[in-house]
ROMAR-743540 format. One line per 10 residues: their letters; for each residue x, y, z negated of N, C-alpha, C. Coordinates in steps of 0.02 Angstrom, whole numbers, plus 50000, padded with zeros to 5 digits. Layout:
// ROMAR-743540
A> X:Y:Z:X:Y:Z:X:Y:Z | ... $
// end
This chain:
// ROMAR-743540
XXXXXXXXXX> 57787:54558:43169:57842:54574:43124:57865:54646:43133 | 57877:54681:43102:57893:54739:43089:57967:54745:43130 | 57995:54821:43172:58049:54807:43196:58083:54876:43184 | 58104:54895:43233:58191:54963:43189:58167:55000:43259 | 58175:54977:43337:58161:54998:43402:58104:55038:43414 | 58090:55071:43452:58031:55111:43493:58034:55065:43573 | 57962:55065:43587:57956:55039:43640:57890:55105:43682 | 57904:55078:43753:57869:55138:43791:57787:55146:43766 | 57768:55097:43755:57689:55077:43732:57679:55106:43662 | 57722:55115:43611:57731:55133:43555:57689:55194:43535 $
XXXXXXXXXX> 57647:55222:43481:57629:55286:43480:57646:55330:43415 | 57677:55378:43450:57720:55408:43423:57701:55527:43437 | 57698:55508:43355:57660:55590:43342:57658:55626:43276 | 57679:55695:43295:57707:55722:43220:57622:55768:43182 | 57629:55747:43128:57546:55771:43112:57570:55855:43104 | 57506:55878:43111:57497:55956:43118:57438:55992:43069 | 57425:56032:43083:57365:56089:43028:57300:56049:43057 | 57318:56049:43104:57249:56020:43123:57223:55952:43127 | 57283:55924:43105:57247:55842:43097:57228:55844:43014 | 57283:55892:42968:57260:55900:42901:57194:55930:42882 $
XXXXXXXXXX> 57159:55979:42948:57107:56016:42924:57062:55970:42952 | 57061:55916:43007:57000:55865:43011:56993:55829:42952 | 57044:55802:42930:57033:55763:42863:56977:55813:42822 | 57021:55864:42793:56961:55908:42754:56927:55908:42775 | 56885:55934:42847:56826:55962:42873:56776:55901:42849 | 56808:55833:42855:56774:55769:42851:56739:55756:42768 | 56810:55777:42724:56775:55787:42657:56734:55831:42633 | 56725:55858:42667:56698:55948:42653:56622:55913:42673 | 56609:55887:42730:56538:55870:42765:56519:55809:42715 | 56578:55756:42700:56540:55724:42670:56505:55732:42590 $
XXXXXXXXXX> 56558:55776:42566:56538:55826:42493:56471:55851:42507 | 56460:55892:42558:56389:55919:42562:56341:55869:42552 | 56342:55814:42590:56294:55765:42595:56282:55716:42526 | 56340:55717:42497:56308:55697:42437:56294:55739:42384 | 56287:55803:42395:56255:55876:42357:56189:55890:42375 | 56158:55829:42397:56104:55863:42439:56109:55936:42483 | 56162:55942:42543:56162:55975:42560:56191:56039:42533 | 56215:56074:42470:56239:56093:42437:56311:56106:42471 | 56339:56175:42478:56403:56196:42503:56440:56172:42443 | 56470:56127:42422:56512:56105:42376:56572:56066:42401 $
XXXXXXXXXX> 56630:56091:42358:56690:56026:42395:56733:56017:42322 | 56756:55959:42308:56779:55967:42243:56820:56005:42235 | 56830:56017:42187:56885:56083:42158:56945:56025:42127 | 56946:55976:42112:56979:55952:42094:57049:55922:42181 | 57014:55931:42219:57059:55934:42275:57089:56001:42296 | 57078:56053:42269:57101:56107:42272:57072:56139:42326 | 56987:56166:42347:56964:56178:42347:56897:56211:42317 | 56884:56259:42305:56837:56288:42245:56786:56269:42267 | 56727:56267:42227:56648:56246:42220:56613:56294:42260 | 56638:56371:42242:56600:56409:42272:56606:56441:42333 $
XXXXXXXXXX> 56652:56410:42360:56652:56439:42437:56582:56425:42477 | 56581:56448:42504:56496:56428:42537:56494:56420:42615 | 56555:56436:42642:56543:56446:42713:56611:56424:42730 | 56636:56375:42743:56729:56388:42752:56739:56383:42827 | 56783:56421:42839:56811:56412:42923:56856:56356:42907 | 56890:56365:42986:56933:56312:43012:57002:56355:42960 | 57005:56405:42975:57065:56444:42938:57071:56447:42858 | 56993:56435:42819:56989:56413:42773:57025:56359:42724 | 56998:56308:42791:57025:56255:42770:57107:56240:42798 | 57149:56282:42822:57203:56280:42839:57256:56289:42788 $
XXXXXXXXXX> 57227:56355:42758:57258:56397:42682:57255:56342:42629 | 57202:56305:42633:57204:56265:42564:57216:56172:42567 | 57252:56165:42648:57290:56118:42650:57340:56079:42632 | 57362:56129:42603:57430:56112:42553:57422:56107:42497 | 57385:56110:42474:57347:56108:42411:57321:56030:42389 | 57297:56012:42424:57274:55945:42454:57308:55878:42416 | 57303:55844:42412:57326:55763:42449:57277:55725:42494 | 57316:55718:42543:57286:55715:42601:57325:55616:42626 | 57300:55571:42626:57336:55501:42630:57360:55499:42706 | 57387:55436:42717:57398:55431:42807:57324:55401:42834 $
XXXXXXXXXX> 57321:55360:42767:57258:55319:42811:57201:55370:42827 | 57185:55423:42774:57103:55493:42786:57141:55484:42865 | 57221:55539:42873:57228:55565:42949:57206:55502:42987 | 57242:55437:42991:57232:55392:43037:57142:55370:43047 | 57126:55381:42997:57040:55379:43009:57015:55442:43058 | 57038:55477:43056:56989:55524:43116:57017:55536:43197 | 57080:55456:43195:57087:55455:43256:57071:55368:43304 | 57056:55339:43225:57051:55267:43263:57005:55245:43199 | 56982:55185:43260:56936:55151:43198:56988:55122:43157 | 56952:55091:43090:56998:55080:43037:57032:55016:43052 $
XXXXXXXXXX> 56957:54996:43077:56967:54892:43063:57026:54879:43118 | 57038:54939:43183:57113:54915:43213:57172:54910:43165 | 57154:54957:43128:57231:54968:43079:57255:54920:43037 | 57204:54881:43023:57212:54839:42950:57263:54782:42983 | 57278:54765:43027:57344:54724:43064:57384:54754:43051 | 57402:54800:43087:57449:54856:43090:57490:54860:43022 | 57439:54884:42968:57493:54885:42920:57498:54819:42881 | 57461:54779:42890:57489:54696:42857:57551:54685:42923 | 57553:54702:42970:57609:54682:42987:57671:54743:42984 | 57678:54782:42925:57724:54835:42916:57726:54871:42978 $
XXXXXXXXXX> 57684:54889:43036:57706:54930:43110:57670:54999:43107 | 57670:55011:43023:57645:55104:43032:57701:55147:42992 | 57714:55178:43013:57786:55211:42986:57762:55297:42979 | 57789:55326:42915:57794:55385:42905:57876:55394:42907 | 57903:55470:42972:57964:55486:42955:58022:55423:42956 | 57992:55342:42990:58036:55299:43018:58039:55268:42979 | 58019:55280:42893:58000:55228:42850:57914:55194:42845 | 57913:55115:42835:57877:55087:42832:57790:55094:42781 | 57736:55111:42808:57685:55170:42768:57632:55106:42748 | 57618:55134:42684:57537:55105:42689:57487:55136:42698 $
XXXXXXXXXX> 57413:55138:42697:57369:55192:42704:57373:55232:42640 | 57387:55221:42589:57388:55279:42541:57445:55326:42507 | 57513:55315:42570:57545:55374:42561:57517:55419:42601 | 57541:55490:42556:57535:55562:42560:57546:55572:42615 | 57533:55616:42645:57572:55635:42706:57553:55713:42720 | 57592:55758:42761:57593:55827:42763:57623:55854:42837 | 57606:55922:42847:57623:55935:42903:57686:55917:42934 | 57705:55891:43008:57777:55902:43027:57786:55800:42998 | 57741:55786:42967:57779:55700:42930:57781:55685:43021 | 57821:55615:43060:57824:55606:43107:57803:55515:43094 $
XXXXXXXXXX> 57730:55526:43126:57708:55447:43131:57725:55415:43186 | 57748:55338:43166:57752:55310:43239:57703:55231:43224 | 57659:55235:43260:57646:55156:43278:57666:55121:43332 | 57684:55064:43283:57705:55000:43336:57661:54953:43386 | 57680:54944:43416:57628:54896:43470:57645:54822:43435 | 57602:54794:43434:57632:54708:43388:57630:54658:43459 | 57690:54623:43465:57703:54581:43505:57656:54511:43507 | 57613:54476:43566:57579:54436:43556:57591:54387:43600 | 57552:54326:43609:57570:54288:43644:57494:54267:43704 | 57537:54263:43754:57478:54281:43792:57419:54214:43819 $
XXXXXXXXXX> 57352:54212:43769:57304:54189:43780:57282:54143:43825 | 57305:54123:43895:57270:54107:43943:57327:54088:43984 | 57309:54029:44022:57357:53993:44062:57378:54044:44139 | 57437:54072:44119:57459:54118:44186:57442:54082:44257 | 57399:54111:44283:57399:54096:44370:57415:54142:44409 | 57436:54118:44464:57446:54174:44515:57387:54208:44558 | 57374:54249:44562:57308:54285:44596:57344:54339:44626 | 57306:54362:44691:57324:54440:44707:57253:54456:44687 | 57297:54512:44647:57235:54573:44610:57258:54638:44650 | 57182:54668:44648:57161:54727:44651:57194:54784:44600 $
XXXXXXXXXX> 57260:54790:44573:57239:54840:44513:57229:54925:44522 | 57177:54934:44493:57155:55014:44508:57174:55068:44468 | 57215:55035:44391:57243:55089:44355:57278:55040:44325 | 57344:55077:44281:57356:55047:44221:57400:55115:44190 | 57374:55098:44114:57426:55119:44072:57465:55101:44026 | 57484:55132:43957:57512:55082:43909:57466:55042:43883 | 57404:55057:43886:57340:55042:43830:57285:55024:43897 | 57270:55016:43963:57210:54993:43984:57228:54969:44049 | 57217:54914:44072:57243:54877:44129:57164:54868:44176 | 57148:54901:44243:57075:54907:44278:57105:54879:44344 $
XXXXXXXXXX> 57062:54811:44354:57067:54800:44420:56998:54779:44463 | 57004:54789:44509:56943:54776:44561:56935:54695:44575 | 56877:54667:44534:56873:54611:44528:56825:54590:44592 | 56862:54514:44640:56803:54505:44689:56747:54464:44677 | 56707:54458:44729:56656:54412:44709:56681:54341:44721 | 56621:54291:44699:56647:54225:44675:56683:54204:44627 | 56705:54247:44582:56762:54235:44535:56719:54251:44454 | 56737:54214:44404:56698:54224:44346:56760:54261:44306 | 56743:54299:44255:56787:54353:44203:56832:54292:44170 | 56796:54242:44117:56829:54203:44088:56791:54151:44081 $
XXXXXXXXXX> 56801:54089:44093:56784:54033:44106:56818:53978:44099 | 56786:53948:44046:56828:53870:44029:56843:53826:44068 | 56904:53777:44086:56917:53723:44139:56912:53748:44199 | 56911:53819:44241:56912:53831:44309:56964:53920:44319 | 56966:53919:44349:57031:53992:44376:56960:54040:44380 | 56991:54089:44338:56943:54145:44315:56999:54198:44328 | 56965:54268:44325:57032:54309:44338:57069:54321:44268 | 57039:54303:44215:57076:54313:44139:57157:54270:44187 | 57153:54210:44225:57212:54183:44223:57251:54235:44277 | 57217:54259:44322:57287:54290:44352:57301:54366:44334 $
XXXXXXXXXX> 57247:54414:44267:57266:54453:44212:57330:54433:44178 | 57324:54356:44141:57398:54325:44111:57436:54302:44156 | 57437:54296:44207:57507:54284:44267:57533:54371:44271 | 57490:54416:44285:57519:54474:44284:57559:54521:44225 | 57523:54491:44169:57547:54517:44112:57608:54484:44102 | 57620:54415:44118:57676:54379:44101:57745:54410:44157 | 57731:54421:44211:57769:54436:44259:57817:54521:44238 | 57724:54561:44219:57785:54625:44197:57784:54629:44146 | 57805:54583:44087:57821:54584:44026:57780:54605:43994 | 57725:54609:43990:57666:54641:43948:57646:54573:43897 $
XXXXXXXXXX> 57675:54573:43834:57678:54502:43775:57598:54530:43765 | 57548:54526:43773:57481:54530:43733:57428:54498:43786 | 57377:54482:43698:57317:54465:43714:57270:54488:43789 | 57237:54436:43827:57181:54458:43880:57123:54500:43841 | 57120:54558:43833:57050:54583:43795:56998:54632:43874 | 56966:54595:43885:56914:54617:43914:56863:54671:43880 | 56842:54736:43896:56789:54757:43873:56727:54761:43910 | 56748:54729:43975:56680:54731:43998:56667:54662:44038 | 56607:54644:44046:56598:54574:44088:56562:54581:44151 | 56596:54543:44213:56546:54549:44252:56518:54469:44291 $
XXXXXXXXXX> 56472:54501:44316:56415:54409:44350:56493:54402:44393 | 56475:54323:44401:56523:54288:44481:56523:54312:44543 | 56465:54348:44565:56465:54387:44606:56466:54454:44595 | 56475:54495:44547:56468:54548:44544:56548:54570:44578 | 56560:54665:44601:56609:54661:44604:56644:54729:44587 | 56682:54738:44552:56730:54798:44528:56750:54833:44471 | 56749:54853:44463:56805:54888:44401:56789:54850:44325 | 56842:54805:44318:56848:54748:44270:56893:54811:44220 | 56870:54814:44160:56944:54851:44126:56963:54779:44051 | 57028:54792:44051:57051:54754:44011:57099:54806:43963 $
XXXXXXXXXX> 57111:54793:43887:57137:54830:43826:57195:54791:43826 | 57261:54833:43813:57304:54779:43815:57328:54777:43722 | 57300:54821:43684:57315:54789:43627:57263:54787:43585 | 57244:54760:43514:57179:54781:43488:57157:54857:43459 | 57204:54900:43456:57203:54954:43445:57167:54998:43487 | 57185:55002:43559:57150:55000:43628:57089:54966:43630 | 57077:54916:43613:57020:54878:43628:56960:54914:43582 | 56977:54917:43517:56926:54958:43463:56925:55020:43491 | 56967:55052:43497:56952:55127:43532:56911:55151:43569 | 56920:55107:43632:56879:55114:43670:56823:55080:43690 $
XXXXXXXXXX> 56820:55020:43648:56736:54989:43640:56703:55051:43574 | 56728:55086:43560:56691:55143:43510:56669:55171:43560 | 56706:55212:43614:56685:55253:43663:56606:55226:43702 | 56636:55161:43735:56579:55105:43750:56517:55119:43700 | 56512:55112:43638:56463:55110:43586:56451:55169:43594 | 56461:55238:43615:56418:55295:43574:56415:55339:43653 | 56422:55300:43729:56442:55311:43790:56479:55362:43803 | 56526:55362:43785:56567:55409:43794:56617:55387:43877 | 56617:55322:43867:56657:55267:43908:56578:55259:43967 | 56605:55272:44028:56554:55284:44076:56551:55211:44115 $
XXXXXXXXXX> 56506:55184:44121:56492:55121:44158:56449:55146:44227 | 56495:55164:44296:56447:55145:44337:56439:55118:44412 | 56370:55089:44418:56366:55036:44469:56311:55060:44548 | 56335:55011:44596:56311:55032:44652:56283:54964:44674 | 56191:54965:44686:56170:54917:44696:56114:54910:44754 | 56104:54881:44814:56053:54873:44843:55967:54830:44815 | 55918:54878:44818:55865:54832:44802:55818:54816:44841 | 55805:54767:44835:55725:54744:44887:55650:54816:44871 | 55644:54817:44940:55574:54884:44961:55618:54942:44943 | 55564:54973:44941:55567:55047:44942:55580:55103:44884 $
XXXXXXXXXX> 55604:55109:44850:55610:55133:44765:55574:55201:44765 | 55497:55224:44743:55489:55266:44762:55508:55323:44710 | 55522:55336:44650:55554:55377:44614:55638:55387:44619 | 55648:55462:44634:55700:55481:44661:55759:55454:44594 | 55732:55454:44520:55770:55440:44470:55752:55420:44429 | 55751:55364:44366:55708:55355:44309:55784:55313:44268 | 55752:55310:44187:55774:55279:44153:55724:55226:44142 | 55759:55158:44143:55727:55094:44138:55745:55073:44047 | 55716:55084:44015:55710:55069:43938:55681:54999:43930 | 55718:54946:43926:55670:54866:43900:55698:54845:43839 $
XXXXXXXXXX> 55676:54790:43805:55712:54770:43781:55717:54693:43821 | 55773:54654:43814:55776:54603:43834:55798:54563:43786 | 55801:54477:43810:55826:54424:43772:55839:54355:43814 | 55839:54305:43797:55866:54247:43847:55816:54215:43847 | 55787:54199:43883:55731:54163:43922:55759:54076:43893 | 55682:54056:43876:55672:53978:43855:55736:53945:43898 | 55717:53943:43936:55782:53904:44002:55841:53903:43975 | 55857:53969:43961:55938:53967:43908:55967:53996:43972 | 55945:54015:44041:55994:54034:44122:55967:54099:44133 | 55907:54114:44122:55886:54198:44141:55880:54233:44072 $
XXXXXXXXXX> 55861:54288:44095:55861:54371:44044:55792:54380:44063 | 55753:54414:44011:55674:54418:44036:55684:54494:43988 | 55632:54538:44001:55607:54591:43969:55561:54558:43912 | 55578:54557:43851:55539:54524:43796:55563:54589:43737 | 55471:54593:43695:55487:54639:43649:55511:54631:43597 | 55513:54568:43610:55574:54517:43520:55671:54535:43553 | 55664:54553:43587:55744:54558:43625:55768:54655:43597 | 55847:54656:43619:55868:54713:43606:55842:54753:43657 | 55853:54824:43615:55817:54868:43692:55906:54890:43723 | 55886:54894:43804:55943:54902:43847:55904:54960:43880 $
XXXXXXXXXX> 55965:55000:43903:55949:55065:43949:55967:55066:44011 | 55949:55077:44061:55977:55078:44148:55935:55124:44172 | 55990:55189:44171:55975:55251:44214:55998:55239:44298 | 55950:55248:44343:55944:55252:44414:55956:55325:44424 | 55986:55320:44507:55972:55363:44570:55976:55334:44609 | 55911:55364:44646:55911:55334:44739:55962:55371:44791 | 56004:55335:44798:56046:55370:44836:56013:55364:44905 | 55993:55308:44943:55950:55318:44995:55914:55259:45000 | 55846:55266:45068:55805:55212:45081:55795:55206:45136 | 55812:55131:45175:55784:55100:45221:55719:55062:45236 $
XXXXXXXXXX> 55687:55102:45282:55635:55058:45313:55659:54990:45353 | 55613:54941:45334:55617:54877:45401:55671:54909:45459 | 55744:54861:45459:55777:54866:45513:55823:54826:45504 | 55836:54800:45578:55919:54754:45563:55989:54780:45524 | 55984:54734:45496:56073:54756:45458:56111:54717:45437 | 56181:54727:45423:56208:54673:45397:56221:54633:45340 | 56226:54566:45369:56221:54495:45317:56264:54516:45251 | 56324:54537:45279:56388:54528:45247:56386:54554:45187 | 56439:54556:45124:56417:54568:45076:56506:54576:45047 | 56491:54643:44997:56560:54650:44942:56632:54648:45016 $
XXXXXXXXXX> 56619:54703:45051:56693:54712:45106:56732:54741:45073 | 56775:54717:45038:56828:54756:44984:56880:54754:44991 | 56940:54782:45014:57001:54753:45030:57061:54800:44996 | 57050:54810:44940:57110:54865:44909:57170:54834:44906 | 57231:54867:44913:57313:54836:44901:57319:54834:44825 | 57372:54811:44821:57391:54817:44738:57438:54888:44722 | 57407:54942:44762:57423:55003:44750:57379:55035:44682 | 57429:55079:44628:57409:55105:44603:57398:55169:44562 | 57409:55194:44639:57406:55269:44650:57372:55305:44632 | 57373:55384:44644:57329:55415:44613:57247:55418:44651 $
XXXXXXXXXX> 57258:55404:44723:57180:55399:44765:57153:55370:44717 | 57132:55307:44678:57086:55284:44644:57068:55313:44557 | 57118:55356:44559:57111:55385:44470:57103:55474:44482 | 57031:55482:44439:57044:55577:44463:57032:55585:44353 | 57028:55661:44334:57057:55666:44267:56975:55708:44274 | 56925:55721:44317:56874:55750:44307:56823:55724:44321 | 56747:55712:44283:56700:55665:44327:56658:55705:44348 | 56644:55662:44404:56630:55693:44466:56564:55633:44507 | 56522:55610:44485:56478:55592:44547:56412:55608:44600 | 56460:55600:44660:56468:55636:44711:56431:55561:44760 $
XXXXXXXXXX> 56366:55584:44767:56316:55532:44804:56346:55494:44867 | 56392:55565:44907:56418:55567:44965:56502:55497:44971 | 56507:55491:44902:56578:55470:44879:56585:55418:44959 | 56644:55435:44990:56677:55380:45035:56688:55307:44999 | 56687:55330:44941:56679:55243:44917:56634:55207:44903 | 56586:55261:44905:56516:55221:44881:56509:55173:44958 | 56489:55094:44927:56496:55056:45009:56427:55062:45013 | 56415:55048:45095:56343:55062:45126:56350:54979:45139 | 56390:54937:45151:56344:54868:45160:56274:54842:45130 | 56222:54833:45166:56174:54813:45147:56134:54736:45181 $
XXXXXXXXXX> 56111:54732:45150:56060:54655:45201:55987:54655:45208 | 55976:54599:45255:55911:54591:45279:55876:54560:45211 | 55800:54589:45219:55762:54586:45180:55695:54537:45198 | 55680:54497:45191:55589:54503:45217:55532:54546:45197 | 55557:54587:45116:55516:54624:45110:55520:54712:45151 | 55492:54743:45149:55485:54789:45186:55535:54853:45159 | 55578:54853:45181:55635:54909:45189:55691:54888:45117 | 55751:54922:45120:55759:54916:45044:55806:54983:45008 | 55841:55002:44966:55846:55056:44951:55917:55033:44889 | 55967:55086:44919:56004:55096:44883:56024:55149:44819 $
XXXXXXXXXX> 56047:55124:44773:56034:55167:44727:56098:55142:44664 | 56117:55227:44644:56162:55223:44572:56164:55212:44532 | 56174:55168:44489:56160:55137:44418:56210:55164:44368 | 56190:55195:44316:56233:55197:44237:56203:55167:44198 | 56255:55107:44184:56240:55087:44105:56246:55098:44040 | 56217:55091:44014:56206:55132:43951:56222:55079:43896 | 56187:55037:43905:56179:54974:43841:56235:54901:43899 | 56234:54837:43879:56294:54789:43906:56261:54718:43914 | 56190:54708:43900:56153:54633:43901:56180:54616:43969 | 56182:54547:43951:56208:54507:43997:56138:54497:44059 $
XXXXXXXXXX> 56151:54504:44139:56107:54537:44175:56075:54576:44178 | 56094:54640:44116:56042:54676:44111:56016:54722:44190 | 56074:54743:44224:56049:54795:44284:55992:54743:44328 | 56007:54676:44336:55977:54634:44374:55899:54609:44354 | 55898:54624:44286:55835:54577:44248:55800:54649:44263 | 55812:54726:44250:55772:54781:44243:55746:54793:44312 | 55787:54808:44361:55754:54815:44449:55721:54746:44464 | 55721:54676:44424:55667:54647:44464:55587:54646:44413 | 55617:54683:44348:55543:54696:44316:55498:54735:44356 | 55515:54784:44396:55499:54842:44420:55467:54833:44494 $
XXXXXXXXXX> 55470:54765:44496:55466:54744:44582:55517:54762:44627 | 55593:54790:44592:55646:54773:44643:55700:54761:44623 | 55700:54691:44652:55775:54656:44642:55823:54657:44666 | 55875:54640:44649:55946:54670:44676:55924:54617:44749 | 55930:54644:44805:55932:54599:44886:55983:54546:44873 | 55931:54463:44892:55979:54409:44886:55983:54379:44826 | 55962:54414:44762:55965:54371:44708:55903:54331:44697 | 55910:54287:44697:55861:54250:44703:55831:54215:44656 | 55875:54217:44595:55886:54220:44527:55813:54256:44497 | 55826:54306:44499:55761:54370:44474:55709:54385:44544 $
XXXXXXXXXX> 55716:54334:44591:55656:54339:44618:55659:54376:44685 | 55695:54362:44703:55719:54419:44776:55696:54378:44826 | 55711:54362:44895:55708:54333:44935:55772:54316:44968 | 55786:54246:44975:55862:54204:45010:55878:54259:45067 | 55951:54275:45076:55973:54300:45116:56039:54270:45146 | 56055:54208:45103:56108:54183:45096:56178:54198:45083 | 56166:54248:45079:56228:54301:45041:56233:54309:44968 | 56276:54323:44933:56261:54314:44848:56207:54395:44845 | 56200:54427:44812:56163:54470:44792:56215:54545:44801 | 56209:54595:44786:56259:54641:44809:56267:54687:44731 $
XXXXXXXXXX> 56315:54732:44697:56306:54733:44631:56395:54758:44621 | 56389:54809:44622:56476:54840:44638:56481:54868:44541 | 56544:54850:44517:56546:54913:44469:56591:54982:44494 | 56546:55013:44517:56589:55087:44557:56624:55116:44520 | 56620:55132:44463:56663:55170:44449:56671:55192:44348 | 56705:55190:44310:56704:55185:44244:56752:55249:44225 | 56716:55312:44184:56754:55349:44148:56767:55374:44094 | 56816:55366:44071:56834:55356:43981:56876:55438:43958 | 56882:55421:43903:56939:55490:43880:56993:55432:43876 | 57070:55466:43882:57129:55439:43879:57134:55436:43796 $
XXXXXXXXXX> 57165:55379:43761:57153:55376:43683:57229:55421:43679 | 57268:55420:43718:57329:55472:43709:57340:55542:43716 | 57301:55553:43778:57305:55632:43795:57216:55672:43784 | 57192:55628:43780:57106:55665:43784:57100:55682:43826 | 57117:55682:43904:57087:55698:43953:57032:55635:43972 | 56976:55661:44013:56945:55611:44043:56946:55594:44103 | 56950:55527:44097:56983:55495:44155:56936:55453:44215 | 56941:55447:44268:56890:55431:44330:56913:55388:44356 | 56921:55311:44362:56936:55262:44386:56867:55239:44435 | 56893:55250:44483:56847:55215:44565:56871:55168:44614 $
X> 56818:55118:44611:56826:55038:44641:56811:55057:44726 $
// end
């Protein structure tokens, strides 16, 4: 429902020359393209035919000239399909009155969007969480092992996400953008509205949004770095992921961060013990990976095969097992999974998400969240 108030989550911003000259720049590129390439922009928008080359300053001068809607500006900052709520539920406002996408709008107009109040999804439990960031728009916590993302009839952390959301008043949907295995462990991020959620599953889609993981594998990895290109799909069974050329193709870029020969080590597995601090140690505004990282964990386990080797994973593409199904195509499986063919160690398998970095959808800085 539409309301009169501002709330802290709210987004709120006065348009400028330069959100008017992306709009143009946008019509201007797409004019060309249907000119076959042809420097043309209609003249009927108050731009001439024959300009052939326009700057940024170009298109500044003949901004006013324009009609320029809210929805063109709101298109070159969010996907659309978030918006289409938004304004069925009256929460886009030009100047404090109530907008649709096809009023005018001009320099200095003052937009505010509303956050829409929801009801929260999932039976609140109590959990102590890990959380490693939050803002108005992205809630990251360090998820442990044994625990599934969301899961029907059993305590998943979606329920103690909605115990936390319920506690500090956060009225919205559980939106997960990323999933991880029952044993996997770390940086879970959750969207707290759908506006957030499209945003930054765009980022996700074109990798802008950094996925990455720290994994032990069985032997010796003898290339210092490769990209693993498969495609995969779900195996007859309906329980594993196989490399099949009827499947999507997935990407998993490696580094060997280091390798062990045959030697004792330890069983133990995922030593994680963060507070529910959520300070700045775990969030930096520059990315940075740094082989040496004090967080990167060195727990590793016994193998029967001969040595095993740790190494950095970025994901690129999101199939379900994909990091796990690609290192055991290759002859190395994550140590312990036994799943894709490893050897019993009796430990679950080892499989960290280290670390995920996005641009802020508010300030455009990019941001470094580490598990």
């Amino acid at each position: 429902m539409a309301r009169k108030t501002h709330r802290p989550d709210d987004i709120l911003w006065t348009v400028t020359a330069v959100d008017i000259n992306a709009v143009l720049s946008q019509k201007y590129a797409k004019q060309k393209l249907s000119n076959n390439g042809r420097d043309v922009f209609s003249s009927s928008r108050g731009i001439s035919s024959s300009n052939q080359d326009m700057s940024s300053g170009d298109l500044e001068h003949t901004g006013e000239a324009c009609d320029i809607s809210l929805g063109e500006v709101l298109d070159t900052k969010y996907p659309r399909k978030s918006l289409v709520k938004l304004f069925e539920e009256k929460l886009i406002h030009i100047n404090g009155h109530k907008a649709t996408p096809k009023d005018a709008i001009s320099v200095d107009d003052e937009i505010w969007i509303a956050m829409a109040k929801e009801k929260i999804d999932h039976d609140p439990i109590e959990m102590d969480l890990s959380v490693l960031y939050e803002d108005e728009d992205l809630f990251i916590v360090d998820k442990p092992s044994g625990v599934t993302v969301n899961s029907k009839d059993q305590l998943s952390l979606a329920n103690g996400v909605a115990h936390y959301f319920k506690d500090h008043g956060i009225k919205r949907k559980v939106r997960f953008l990323n999933r991880l295995d029952r044993d996997t462990t770390g940086c879970i991020v959750i969207a707290k509205s759908g506006l957030a959620q499209s945003l930054y599953q765009q980022q996700m889609d074109d990798n802008t949004f950094e996925k990455w993981y720290m994994a032990t594998v069985e032997g010796i990895v003898e290339a210092d770095e490769d990209s693993l290109v498969f495609p995969m799909e779900r195996s007859a069974d309906g329980i594993h992921y196989e490399v099949n050329a009827k499947g999507k193709e997935t990407r998993t870029d490696f580094s060997v961060l280091c390798r062990h020969a045959s030697q004792s080590v330890d069983n133990s597995v995922n030593k994680f013990k963060n507070s529910v601090d959520i300070g700045l140690k775990n969030v930096d505004i520059e990315l940075d990976v740094d082989k040496n990282n004090p967080n990167v964990d060195k727990t590793v386990y016994k193998s029967n095969k001969c040595g095993y080797s740790e190494v950095l994973v970025r994901l690129y593409t999101g199939k379900t097992h994909q990091i796990r199904v690609a290192f055991s195509y290759i002859g190395h499986p994550l140590v312990g999974d036994t799943l894709y063919g490893a050897q019993p160690t009796g430990q679950p398998f080892q499989l960290r998400a280290q670390k995920v970095v996005f641009t802020h959808m508010r300030t455009g800085e990019r941001i470094t969240v580490t598990a």
